[in-house]
N, C-alpha and C positions, 0 to 999 in steps of 0.2 A: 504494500500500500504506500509506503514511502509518509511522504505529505500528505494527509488523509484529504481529499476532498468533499466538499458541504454532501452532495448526496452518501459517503458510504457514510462521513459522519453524524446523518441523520436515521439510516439506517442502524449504528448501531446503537444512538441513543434510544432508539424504535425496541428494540432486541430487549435492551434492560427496560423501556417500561413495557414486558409483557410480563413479566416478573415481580411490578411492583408490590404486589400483594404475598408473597413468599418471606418466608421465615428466612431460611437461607439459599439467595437467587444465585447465585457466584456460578456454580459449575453449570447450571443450564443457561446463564448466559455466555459464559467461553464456553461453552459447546455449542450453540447456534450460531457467534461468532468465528468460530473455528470452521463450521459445517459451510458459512457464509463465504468466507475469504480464504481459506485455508490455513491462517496464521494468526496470529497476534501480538503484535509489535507493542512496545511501549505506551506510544502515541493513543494507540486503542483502549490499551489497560489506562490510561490515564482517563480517558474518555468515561470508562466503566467508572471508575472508583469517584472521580462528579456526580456520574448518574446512582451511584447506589451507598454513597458515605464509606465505602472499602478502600480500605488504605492500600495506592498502586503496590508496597510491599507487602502486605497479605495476597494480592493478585499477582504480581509475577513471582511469589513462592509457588500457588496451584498451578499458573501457568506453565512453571520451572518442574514443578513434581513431579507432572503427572506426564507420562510418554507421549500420548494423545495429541497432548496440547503443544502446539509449537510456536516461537518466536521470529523465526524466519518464513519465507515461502517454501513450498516443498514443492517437487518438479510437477511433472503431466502422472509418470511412474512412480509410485512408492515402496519403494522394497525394503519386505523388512524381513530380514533373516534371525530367527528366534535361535538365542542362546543358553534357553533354560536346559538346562542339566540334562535331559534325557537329548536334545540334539546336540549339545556341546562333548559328548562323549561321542556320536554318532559323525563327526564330521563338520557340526556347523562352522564353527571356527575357518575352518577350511573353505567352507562356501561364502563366508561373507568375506573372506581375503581374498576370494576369486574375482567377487565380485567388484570390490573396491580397486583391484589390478586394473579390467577391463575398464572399468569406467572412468581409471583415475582419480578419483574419491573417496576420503575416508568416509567411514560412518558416521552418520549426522548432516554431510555435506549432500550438494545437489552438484549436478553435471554443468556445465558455463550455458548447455543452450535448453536446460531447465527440463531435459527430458525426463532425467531420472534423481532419485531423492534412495540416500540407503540408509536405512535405519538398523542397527543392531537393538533386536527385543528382546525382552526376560521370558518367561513359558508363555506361549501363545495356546495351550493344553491343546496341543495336538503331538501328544508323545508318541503317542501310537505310529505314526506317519514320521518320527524325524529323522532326519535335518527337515525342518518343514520352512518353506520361503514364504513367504504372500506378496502380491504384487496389488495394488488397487482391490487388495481382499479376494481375489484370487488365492488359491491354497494350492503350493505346488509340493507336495509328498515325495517323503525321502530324496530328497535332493543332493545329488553331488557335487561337488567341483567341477569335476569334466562336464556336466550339464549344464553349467551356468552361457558358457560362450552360448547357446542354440536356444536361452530363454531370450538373454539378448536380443540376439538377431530375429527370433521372432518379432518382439516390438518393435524395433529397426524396421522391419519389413510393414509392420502395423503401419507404422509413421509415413513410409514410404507411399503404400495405396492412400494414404488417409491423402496426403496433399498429391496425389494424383486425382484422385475425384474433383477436391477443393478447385484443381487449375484448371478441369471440364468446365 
């Protein structure tokens, strides 16, 4: 969002007063603002803590806590490669260093042309299935290293048709 401008910042004063009446509003409204914009920058948390008396340091603590919530943009792709114990014995580790090779990116970061966003997560409870990846909540089971190149270039290939259609 950068410089918020008067429409989103009408919008998210909109967002907290849907909320007015709640004991405590905070995470349904960084969840509808998150769900809205994909992010939440300070600018916005400042915005929040006007509109609802929350001190912007109680809001970028939840902001900061919680995985979910993020501070910057996240790309088109989200990928998040779950670390919890039953994939982190199985290979994760492994996959999201693949992944961070390929795309140049540590975990946390996003790509320069905002394709992809890599997230390392704690148990996403799909042990059963791990190394389990998710991509935009997609669930890719048992995932290898050597698989990662061919998830890639799938969306690669995604991206590709998508702005051939668009230049029809």
């Amino acid at each position: 969002m950068g410089k918020i401008q008067e429409a989103a910042e009408m919008k998210i004063r909109e967002i907290c007063g849907r909320y007015k009446n709640e004991n405590t509003p905070l995470m349904m409204i960084l969840s509808d603002i998150q769900n809205e914009y994909g992010y939440i920058p300070l600018e916005v948390q400042e915005i929040v803590s006007e509109e609802t008396g929350i001190s912007v340091a109680e809001i970028y603590g939840v902001v900061t806590f919680y995985s979910f919530f993020s501070l910057l943009p996240k790309g088109k792709y989200v990928i998040g490669c779950c670390l919890g114990t039953a994939c982190y014995v199985k290979g994760g580790q492994q996959v999201i260093d693949k992944f961070s090779e390929l795309l140049h990116i540590a975990p946390g970061e996003t790509t320069e042309d905002g394709l992809f966003t890599l997230d390392a997560l704690r148990c996403i409870g799909a042990c059963g299935i791990a190394p389990a990846v998710t991509i935009n909540g997609k669930v890719y089971p048992k995932m290898t290293a050597s698989n990662v190149n061919e998830v890639i270039a799938s969306y690669l290939i995604k991206e590709e048709k998508e702005k051939e259609v668009a230049g029809q």
